[in-house]
C-alpha positions in Angstrom: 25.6 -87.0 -66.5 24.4 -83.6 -68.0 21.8 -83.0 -70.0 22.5 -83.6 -73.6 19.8 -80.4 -74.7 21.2 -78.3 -72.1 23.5 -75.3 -72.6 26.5 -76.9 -71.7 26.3 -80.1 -72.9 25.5 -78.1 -76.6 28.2 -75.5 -75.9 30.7 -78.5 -75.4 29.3 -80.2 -78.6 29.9 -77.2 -80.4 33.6 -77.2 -79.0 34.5 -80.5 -79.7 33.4 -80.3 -83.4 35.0 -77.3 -84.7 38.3 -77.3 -82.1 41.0 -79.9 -82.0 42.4 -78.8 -79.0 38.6 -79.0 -77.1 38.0 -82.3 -78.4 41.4 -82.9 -77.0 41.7 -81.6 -73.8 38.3 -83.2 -73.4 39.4 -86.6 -73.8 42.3 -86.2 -71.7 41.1 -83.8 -69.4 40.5 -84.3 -65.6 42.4 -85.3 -62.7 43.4 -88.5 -63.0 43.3 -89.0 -67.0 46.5 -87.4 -67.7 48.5 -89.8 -65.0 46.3 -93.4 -66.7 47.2 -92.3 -70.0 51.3 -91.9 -68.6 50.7 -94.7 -67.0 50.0 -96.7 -70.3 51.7 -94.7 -72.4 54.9 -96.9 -72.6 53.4 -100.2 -71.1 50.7 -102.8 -70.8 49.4 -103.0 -66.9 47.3 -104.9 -65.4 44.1 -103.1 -63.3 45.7 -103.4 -59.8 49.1 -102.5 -61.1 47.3 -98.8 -62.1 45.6 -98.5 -58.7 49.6 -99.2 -57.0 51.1 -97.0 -59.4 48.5 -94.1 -58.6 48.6 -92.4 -55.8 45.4 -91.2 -54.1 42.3 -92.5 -57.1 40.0 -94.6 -55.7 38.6 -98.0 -57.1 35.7 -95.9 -58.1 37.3 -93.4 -59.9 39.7 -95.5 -61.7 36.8 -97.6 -63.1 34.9 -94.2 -64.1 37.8 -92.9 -65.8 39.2 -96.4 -67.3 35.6 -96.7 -69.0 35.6 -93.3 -70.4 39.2 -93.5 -71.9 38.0 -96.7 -73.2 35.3 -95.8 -74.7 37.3 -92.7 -76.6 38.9 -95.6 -77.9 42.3 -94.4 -77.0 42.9 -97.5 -74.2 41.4 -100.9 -74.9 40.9 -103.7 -71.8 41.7 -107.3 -72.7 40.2 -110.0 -70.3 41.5 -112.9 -70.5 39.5 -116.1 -70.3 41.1 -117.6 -66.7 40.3 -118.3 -63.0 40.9 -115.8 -61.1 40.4 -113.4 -64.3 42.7 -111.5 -65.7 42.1 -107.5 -67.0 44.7 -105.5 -68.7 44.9 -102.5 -70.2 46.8 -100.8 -73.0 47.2 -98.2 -75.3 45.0 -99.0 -78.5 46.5 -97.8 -81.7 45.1 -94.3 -81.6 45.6 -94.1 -78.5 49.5 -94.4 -79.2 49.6 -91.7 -81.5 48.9 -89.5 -78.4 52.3 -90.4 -77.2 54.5 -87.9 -78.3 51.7 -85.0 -77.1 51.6 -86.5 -73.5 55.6 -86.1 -73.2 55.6 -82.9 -74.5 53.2 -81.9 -71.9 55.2 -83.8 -69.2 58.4 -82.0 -70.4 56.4 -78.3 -69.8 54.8 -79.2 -66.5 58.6 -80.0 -65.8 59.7 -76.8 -66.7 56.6 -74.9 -65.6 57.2 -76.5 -61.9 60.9 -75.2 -62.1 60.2 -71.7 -63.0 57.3 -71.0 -60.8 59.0 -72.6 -57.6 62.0 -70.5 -59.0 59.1 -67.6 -59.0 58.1 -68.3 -55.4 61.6 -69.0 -53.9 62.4 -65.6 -54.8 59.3 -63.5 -53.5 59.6 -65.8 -50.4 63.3 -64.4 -50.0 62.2 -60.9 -51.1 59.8 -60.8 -48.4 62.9 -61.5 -45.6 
């Protein structure tokens, strides 16, 4: 955890205050916030259905970056009151309203994968 006097952490402040699209990218950013908030998008999953449905995050990480989405208040975990207990995790209502920017960005990675393989398949047979 940074500093919250230091440069960065003020810069970031500073950011997220006065720029949608910092305070955005900032709760979304990361590696593995874009693929949880996919993930949940559409559905209601229980913790070890994430970890399945994601490869390569560890326990650790998943926990780390479950807490932080959480406490954005975009995902919400419900625990239910049984033996063994039960965690799930959803989309809360703000977090919903993300829904149309997350498939929008899905749709461009799509496209932005096509054209730059597209890119590379033709230097790669330039270079024959």
């Amino acid at each position: 955890m940074r500093k919250l006097t230091s440069t960065n952490a003020l810069n970031e402040k500073l950011i997220n205050d006065s720029c949608g699209m910092g305070r955005a990218l900032n709760v979304i950013g990361g590696r593995w916030k874009p693929a949880i908030l996919y993930k949940l998008n559409n559905s209601t999953m229980r913790y070890s259905e994430l970890k399945k449905s994601i490869t390569g995050i560890s326990e650790r990480m998943l926990v780390a970056q479950l807490r932080e989405l959480e406490e954005d208040q975009v995902i919400e975990r419900i625990v239910y009151p049984e033996i063994p207990p039960r965690v799930e995790y959803r989309m809360t209502e703000l977090g919903k309203t993300m829904g149309p920017m997350l498939e929008a960005m899905s749709d461009w990675g799509d496209i932005h994968r096509e054209r730059v393989a597209d890119k590379y398949a033709a230097s790669a047979n330039s270079q024959d």
